[in-house]
FIPA-743225 format. One record per residue (C-alpha): residue number from 1; x, y negated, z; residue in three letters. Coordinates in steps of 0.02 Angstrom, whole numbers, plus 50000, padded with zeros to 5 digits. Each point is the difference from the previous one (the first is absolute). Layout:
N
kolse px py pz kedren
NUM X Y Z ALA;
...
***
This chain:
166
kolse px py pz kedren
1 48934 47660 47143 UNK;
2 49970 50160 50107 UNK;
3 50133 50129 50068 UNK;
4 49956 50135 50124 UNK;
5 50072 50097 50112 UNK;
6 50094 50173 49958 UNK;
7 49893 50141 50001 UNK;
8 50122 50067 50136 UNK;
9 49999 49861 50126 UNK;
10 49869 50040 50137 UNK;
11 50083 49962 50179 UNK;
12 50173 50055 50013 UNK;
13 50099 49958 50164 UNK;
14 50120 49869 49915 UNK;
15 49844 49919 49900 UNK;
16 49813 50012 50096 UNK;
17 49851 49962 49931 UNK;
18 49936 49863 50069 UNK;
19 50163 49901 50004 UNK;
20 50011 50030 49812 UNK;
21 49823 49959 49966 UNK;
22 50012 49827 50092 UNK;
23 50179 49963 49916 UNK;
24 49943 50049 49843 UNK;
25 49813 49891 49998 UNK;
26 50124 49832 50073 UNK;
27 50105 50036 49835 UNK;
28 49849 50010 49881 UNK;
29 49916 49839 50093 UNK;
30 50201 49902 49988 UNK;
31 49996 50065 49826 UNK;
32 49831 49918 49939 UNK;
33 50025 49863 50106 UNK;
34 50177 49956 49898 UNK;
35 49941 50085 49820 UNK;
36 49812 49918 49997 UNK;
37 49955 50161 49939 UNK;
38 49874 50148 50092 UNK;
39 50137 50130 50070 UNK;
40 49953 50169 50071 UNK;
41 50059 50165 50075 UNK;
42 49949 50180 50004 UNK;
43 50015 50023 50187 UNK;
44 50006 50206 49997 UNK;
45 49889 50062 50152 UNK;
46 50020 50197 49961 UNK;
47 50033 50058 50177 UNK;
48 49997 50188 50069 UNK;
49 49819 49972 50064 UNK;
50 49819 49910 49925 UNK;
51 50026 49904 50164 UNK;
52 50169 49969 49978 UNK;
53 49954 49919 49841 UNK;
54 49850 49891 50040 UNK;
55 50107 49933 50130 UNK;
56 50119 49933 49881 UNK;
57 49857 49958 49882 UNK;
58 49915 49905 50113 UNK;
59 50188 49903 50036 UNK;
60 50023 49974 49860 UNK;
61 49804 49891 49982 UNK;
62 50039 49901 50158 UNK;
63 50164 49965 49912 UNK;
64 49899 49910 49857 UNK;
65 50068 50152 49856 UNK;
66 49897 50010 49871 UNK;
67 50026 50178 49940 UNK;
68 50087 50151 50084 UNK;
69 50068 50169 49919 UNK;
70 49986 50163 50039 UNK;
71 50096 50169 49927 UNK;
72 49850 50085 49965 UNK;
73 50076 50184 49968 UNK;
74 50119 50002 50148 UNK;
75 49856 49908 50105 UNK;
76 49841 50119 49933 UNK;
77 49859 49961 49903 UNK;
78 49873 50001 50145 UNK;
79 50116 49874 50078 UNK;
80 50007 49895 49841 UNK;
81 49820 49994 49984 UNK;
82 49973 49970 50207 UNK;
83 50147 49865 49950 UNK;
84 49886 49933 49847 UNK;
85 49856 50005 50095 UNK;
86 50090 49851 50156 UNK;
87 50059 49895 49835 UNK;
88 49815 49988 49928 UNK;
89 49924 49951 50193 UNK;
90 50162 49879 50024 UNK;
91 50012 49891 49838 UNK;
92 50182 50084 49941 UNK;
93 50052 50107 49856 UNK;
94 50092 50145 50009 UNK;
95 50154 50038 49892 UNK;
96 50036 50197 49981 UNK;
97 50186 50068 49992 UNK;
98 50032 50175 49897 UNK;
99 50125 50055 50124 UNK;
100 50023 50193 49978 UNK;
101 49912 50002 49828 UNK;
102 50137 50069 49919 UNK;
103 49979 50163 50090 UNK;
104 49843 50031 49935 UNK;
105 49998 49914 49827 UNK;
106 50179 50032 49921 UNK;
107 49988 50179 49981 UNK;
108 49907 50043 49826 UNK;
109 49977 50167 50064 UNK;
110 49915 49967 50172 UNK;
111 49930 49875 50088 UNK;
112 49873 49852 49994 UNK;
113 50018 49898 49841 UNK;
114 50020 49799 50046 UNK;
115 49842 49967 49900 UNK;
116 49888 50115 50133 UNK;
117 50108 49921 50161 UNK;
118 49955 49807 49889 UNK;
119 49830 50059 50014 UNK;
120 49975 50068 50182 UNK;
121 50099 49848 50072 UNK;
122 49861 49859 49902 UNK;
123 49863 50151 50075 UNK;
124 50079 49975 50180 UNK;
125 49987 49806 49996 UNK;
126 50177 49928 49946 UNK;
127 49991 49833 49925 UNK;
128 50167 50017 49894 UNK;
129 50111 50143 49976 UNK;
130 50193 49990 49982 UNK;
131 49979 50080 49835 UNK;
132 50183 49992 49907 UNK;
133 50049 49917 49846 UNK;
134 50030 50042 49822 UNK;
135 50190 49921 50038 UNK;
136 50117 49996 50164 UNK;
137 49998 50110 50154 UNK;
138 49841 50071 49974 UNK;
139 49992 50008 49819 UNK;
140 49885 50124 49928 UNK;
141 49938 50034 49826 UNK;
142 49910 49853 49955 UNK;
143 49839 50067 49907 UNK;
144 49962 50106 50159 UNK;
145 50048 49861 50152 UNK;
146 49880 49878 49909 UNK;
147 49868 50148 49992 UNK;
148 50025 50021 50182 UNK;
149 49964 49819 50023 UNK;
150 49832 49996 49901 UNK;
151 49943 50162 50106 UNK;
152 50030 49911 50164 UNK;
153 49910 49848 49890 UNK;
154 49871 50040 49905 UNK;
155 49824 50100 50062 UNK;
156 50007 50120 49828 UNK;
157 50164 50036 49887 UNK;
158 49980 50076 49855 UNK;
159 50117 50164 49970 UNK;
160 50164 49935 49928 UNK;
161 50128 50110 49992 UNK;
162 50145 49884 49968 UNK;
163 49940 49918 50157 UNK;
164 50008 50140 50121 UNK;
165 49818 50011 50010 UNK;
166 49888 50167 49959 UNK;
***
């Protein structure tokens, strides 16, 4: 089982970072501990700066977490790949939040369609992108989300219409 922090937790005064991040890991390692089972938390390191963020990132290693996340829109794509760049040299994954997608992807008359932003987040270095689901909160049509999971798959997709790809 993995959960992850909301996209919108960073370091709020009634919640910090590092208090969360060392609460949270205890939970994970209690958790296994009791369940048998490998546990594990998206610990989010977006921050206002790249500093900012390999501060947490590198917290979050000495912590023992095996992957981190990172809202790769509200954070920038230089930042995600800067971000990508730390997880390769440092043995962790990095999990990618949407946050602020919508903005750009809803609209069917402007914008960035979710298969290009699916495309330039596995181009910037993100292990695994919060992608939606054909049911539930982030339900989308289902031809097109599992489209947008073979692009951020597969090397070459073959135009598919149905599938959001062209």
């Amino acid at each position: 089982d993995f959960t992850k922090d909301d996209e919108n937790v960073n370091s709020q005064p009634f919640m910090r970072w590092r208090d969360r991040f060392e609460f949270v890991h205890n939970a994970t390692l209690k958790a296994e501990r009791e369940t048998g089972e490998r546990k594990g938390h998206y610990l989010n390191v977006t921050a206002p700066t790249p500093e900012m963020m390999y501060e947490r990132a590198e917290f979050a290693k000495e912590i023992g977490a095996p992957i981190i996340m990172h809202d790769y829109l509200t954070g920038g794509l230089t930042a995600n790949t800067g971000l990508a760049n730390w997880c390769r040299k440092n043995g962790m994954l990095l999990h990618i939040h949407r946050a602020m997608h919508a903005v750009l992807d809803r609209n069917p008359h402007h914008g960035i369609h979710f298969r290009v932003l699916a495309k330039v987040l596995r181009l910037s270095g993100g292990d695994h992108l919060h992608s939606g689901t054909v049911v539930g909160k982030l339900e989308g049509d289902r031809e097109a989300t599992l489209g947008w999971i073979d692009i951020m798959r597969d090397k070459f997709i073959k135009e598919d219409r149905n599938r959001g790809t062209f």
